[in-house]
C-alpha positions in Angstrom: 95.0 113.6 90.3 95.8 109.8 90.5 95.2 107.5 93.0 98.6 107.3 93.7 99.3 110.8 93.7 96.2 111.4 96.6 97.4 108.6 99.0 101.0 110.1 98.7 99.4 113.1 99.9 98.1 111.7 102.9 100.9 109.3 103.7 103.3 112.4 103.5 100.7 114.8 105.7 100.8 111.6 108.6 104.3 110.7 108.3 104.6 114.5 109.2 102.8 114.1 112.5 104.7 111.0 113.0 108.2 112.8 112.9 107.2 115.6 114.9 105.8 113.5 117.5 108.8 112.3 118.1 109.4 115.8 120.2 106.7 115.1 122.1 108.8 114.2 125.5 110.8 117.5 124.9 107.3 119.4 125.1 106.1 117.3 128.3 109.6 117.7 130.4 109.3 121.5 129.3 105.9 121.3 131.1 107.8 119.8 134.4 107.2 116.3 133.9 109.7 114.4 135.1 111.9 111.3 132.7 109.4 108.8 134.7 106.1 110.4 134.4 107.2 111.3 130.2 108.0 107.4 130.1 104.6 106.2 131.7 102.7 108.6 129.0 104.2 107.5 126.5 104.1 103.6 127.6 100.2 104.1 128.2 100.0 105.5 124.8 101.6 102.8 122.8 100.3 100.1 124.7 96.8 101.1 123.4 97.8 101.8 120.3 98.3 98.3 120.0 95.6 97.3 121.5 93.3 99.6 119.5 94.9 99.3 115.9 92.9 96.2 114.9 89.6 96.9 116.1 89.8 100.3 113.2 90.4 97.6 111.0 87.5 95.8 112.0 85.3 98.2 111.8 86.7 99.3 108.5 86.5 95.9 106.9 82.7 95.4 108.5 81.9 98.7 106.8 83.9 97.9 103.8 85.4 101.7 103.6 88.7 102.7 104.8 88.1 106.5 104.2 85.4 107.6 107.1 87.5 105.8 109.7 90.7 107.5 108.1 88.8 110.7 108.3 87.5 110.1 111.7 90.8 109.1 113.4 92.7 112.6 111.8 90.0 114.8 113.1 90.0 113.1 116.6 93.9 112.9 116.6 94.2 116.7 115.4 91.7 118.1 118.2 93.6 116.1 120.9 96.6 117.7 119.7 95.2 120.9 120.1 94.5 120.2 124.0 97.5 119.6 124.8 97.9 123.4 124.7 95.7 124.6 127.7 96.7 121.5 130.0 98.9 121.5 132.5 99.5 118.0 135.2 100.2 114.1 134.6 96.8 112.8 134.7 95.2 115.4 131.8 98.2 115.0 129.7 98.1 111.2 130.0 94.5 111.1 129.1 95.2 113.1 125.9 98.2 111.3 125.1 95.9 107.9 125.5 93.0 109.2 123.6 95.7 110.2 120.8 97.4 106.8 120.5 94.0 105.3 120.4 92.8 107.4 117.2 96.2 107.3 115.2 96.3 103.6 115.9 94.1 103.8 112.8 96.0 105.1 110.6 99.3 103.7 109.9 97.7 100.3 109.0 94.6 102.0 106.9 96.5 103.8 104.3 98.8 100.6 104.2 95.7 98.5 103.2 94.3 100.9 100.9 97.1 101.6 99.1 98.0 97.6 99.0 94.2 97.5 97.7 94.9 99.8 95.2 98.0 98.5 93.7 96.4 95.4 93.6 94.0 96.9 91.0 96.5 98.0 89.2 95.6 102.1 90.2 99.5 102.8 91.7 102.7 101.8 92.8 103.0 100.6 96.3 107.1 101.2 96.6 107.1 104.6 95.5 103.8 105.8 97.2 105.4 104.4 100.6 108.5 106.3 100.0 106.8 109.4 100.0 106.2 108.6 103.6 109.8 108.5 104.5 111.0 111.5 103.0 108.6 113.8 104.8 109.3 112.0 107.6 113.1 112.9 107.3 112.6 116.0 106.1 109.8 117.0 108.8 112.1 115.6 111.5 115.1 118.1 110.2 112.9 120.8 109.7 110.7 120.6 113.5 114.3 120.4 114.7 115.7 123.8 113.5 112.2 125.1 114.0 112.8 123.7 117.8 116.0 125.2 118.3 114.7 128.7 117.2 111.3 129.1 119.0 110.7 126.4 121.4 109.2 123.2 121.7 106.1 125.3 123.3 105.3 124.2 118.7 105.4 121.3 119.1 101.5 120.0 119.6 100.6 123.3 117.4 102.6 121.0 114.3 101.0 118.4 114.9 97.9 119.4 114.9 98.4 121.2 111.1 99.8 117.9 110.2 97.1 115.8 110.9 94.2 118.3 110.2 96.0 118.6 106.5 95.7 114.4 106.7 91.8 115.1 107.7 91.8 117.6 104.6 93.4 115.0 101.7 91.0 112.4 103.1 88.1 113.5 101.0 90.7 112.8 98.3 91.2 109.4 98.9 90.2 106.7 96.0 88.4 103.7 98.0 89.6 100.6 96.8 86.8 97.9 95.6 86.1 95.6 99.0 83.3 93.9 99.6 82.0 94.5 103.7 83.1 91.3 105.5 80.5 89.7 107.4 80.3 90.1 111.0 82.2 87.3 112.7 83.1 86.9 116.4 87.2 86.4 116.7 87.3 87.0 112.6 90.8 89.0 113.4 92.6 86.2 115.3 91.1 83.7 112.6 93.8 85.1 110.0 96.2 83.6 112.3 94.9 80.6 110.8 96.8 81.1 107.2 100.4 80.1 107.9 101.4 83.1 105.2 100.2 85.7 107.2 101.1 84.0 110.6 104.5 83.6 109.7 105.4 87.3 108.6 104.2 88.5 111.5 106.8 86.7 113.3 109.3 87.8 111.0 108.6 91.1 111.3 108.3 91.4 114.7 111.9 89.4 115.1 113.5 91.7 112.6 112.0 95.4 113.4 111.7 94.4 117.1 115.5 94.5 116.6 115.5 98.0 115.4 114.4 99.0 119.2 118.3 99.5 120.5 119.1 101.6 117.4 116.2 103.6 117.8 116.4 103.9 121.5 120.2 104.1 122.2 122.1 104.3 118.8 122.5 108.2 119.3 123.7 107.3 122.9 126.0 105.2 121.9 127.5 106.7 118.9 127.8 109.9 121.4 129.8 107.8 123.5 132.1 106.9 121.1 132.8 111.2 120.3 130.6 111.3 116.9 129.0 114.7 117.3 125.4 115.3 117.2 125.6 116.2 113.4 127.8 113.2 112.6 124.9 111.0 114.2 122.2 113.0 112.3 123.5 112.4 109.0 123.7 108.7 109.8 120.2 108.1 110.6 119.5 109.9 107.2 121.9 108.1 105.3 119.4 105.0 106.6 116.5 107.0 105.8 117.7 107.9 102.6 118.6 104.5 101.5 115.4 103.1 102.1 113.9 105.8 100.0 115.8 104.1 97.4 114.6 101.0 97.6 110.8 101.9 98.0 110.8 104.3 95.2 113.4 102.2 92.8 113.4 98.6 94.0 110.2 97.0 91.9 111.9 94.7 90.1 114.1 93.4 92.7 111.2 93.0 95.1 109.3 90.9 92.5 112.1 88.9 92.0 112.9 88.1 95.7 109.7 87.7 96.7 109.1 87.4 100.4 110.9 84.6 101.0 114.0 86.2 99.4 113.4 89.5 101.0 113.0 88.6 104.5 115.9 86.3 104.1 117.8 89.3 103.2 116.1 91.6 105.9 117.4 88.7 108.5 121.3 88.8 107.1 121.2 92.1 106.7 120.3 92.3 110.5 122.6 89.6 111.8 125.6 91.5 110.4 124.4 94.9 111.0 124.0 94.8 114.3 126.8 92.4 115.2 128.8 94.8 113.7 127.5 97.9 115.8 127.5 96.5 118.7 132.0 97.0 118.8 132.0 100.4 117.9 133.3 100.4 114.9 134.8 103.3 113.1 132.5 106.3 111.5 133.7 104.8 108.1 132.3 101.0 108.5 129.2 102.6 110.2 128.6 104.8 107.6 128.6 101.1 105.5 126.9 99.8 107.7 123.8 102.1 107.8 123.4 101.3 104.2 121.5 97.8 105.6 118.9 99.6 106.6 117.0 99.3 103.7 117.4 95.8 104.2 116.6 95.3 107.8 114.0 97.9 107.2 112.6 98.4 104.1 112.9 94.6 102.6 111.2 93.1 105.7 108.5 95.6 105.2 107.9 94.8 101.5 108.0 91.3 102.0 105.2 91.3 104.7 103.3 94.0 102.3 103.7 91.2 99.6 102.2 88.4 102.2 98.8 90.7 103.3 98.5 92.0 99.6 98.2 88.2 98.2 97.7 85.6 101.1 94.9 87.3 103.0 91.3 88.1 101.4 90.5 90.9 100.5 87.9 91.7 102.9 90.0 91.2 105.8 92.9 93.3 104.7 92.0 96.0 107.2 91.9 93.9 109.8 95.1 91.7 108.7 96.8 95.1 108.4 96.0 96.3 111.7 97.1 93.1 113.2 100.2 92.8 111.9 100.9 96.4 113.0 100.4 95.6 116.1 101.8 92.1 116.4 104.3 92.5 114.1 105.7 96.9 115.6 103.6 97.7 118.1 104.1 94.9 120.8 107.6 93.4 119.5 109.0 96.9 119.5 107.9 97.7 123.2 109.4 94.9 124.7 112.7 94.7 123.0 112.5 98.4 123.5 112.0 97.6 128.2 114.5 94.8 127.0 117.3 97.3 125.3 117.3 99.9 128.3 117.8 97.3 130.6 120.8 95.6 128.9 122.3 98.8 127.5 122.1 100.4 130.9 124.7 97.4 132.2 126.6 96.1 129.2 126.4 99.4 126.6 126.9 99.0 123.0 126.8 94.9 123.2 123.4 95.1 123.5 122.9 95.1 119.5 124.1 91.7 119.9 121.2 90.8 121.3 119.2 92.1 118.3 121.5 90.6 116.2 120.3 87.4 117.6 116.7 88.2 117.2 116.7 89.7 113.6 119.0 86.7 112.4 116.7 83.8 114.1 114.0 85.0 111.3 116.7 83.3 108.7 114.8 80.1 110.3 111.3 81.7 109.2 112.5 81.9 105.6 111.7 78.5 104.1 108.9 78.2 105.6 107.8 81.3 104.7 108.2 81.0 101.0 106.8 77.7 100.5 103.3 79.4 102.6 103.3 82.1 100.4 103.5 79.9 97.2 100.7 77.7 98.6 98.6 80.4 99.3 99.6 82.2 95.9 98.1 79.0 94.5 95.3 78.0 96.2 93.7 81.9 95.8 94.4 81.1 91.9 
């Protein structure tokens, strides 16, 4: 099997446990938790998430292996699914749902480096690898969704335990990329801060996929609101998926061309009309157009900060670099603008998109900046 072959394997098996996660609250209100006690759950869960993500890295880069940490975080992830069964009450659930975010923290930003790692030898193709990733997440989503409506969501932890045991099982699998152990260094994470390159695409990211929070959170809502049935809306959030697909898997050349000053410029356009545009309820026709952007306010701002860690940061801090950008760049950014969107969509509605409008389109000030970093540090490691 190639190398890019085994970490498509993985990627799909955790996307997997990433979509059906996402039924997660269904599971804890069927247990009687009430909306309140789901959201504090799931706040305590993502808060250390981010908190945990770039210690893994650390430890991965002092080590200089990504795949016993990888292994170690689906194992641990899969048996805490697996206790969700038995447990019944807030404060058991919340301590598995803590110990849960704090072990797939790990993984996202892992596979991310060692497949960066490995495209950088010249063993795969980062694009189409990644895209792997989406499509089982779309098609995992559709398919715990029927299984949902037929059975129950009593499945629901039961899924994701297969899902992240099969990750556990591909890990073995996994090529390690050629990184020498970093030396142990107090503060070595927040040092990376230091190379404007990196610095800067963590700010673009978290401005442009913070402002994904209100279509995430409320986008469904809203669309509802405006009488688009529940299929209707489906089939847009896949027409996004879909199209960023596209890109991953096809978009090579255009990528290189852009580079990341081009692509996040793009991302930040794309974002600035997107949402505008949402926010006044247009008809199902323009947002059908519309949710074509996504795989610029998605998928390009993604590549381009891929492009930044893969060349502006050394190699024996990509771990780390990874991890910290996950959870500068989604973890952190995404929960606030997430507090942020329910409070100004609970009083003003759809105009809150206008507000991420704002924040995905002030990364167009990020963009020279941005490109002239990465050239310099394109250079200087030359």
């Amino acid at each position: 099997m190639s190398a890019g072959f085994r970490v498509a394997l993985f990627i799909g098996a955790y996307f997997a446990a990433m979509a059906v996660s996402g039924f997660m609250p269904l599971w804890f209100a069927d247990r009687g938790l009430s909306a309140a006690s789901i959201g504090q759950i799931l706040g305590v869960a993502s808060l250390l998430r981010v908190l945990a993500g770039p210690q893994w890295g650390s430890v991965a880069d002092r080590i200089g292996k990504r795949r016993p940490v990888l292994l170690g975080a689906a194992l641990t992830a899969m048996t805490l699914a697996l206790l969700y069964v038995p447990l019944d009450g807030f404060v058991p659930l919340l301590l598995v749902a803590a110990g849960q975010g704090i072990a797939a923290s790990a993984i996202n930003p892992l596979i991310d480096s060692l497949a960066l790692a490995l495209a950088r030898q010249g063993l795969m193709e980062y694009g189409p690898v990644r895209a792997v990733g989406s499509a089982a997440f779309m098609i995992s989503t559709a398919s715990a969704g029927w299984l949902m409506t037929a059975v129950g969501s009593w499945l629901v932890p039961w899924l994701l335990a297969v899902f992240y045991g099969c990750a556990a099982l591909v890990t073995p699998l996994l090529p390690e990329a050629a990184t020498p152990p970093s030396a142990p260094r107090a503060w070595a994470g927040l040092a990376l801060f230091r190379i404007p390159a990196f610095r800067l695409a963590v700010c673009c990211t978290a401005l442009i996929q913070g402002a994904h929070a209100a279509y995430y959170g409320f986008a469904a809502l809203f669309w509802r609101s405006q009488g688009f049935s529940d299929a209707t809306i489906g089939l847009l959030i896949a027409e996004g998926i879909v199209v960023e697909i596209l890109l991953f898997a096809r978009g090579r050349k255009l990528v290189e061309r852009l580079g990341p000053g081009g692509l996040t410029a793009c991302a930040a356009a794309a974002s600035l009309l997107r949402w505008s545009a949402t926010a006044f309820a247009p008809p199902l026709a323009v947002l059908a157009l519309l949710q074509v952007l996504h795989a610029a306010t998605f998928a390009m701002q993604h590549l381009s900060s891929m492009m930044v860690l893969s060349r502006a940061v050394p190699p024996e801090r990509a771990a780390t670099a990874q991890a910290l950008h996950a959870a500068c760049g989604y973890g952190a950014p995404g929960g606030l603008m997430m507090l942020l969107s329910g409070f100004l969509y609970a009083r003003y509605g759809g105009l809150v998109f206008l507000a991420m409008a704002l924040a995905g389109g002030s990364a167009l000030l990020l963009v020279r900046p941005l490109r002239r970093a990465f050239h310099v540090a394109r250079h200087s490691g030359e």
